[in-house]
N, C-alpha and C positions, 0 to 999 in steps of 0.2 A: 092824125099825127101820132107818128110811136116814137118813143126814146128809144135809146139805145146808148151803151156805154163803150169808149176807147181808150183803154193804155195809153197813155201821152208817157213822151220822154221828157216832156219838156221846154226842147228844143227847141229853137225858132230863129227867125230874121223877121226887124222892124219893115213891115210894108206901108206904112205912115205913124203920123205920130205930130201929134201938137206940146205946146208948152201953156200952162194958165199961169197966169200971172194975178189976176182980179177976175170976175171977183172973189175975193177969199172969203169963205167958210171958215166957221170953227170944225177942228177936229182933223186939221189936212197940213202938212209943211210944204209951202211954197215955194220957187214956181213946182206947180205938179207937173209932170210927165205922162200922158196916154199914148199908150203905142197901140197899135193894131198890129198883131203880131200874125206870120206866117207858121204855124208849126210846124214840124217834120210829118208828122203823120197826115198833111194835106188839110187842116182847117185852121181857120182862123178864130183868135182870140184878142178881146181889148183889153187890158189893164194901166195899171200903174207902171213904170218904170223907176225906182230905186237907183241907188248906190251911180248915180251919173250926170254929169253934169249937166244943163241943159245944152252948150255950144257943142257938145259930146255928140249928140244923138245923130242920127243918120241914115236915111232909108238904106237898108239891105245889114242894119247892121246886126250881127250874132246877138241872139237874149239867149237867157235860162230861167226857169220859172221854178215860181220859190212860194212857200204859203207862209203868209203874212197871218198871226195873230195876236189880235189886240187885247187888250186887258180884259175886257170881257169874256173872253174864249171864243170872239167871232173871228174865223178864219177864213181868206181871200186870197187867188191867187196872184200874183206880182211877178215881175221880169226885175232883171239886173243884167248889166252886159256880163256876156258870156267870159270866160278866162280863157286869155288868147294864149298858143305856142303850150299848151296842155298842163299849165301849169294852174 
């Protein structure tokens, strides 16, 4: 197996996506959001889903991906809905 590395934009549409509710962990704001996300450059990624309500979400819907870092300097990628009409 080789790696290989690809320029991502970003970009994406939710192709599934759950909501957790319980059980909770420390260290996480509830309910969470995982999306499994389509990117533009043809693969797929799971994360977190941000800044959206949980009744919000919705297969096919626009993300953008954003790097999430915590207090510690651990950094992770994450989605937010996209900003629709280009604003």
């Amino acid at each position: 197996m080789e790696w290989d590395v690809l320029a991502a934009s970003g970009k994406g549409t939710v192709a599934s996506y759950t909501v957790l509710y319980h059980p909770q962990f420390p260290g996480y704001e509830y309910p969470l959001i995982i999306v499994l996300v389509d990117l533009a450059e043809g693969t797929r990624i799971t994360a977190e889903l941000k800044d959206c309500d949980p009744d919000a979400v919705d297969f096919g819907m626009a993300v953008t991906a954003f790097i999430h870092e915590d207090d510690d300097g651990f950094r992770i990628p994450m989605f937010r809905p996209a900003v629709q009409g280009g604003k």
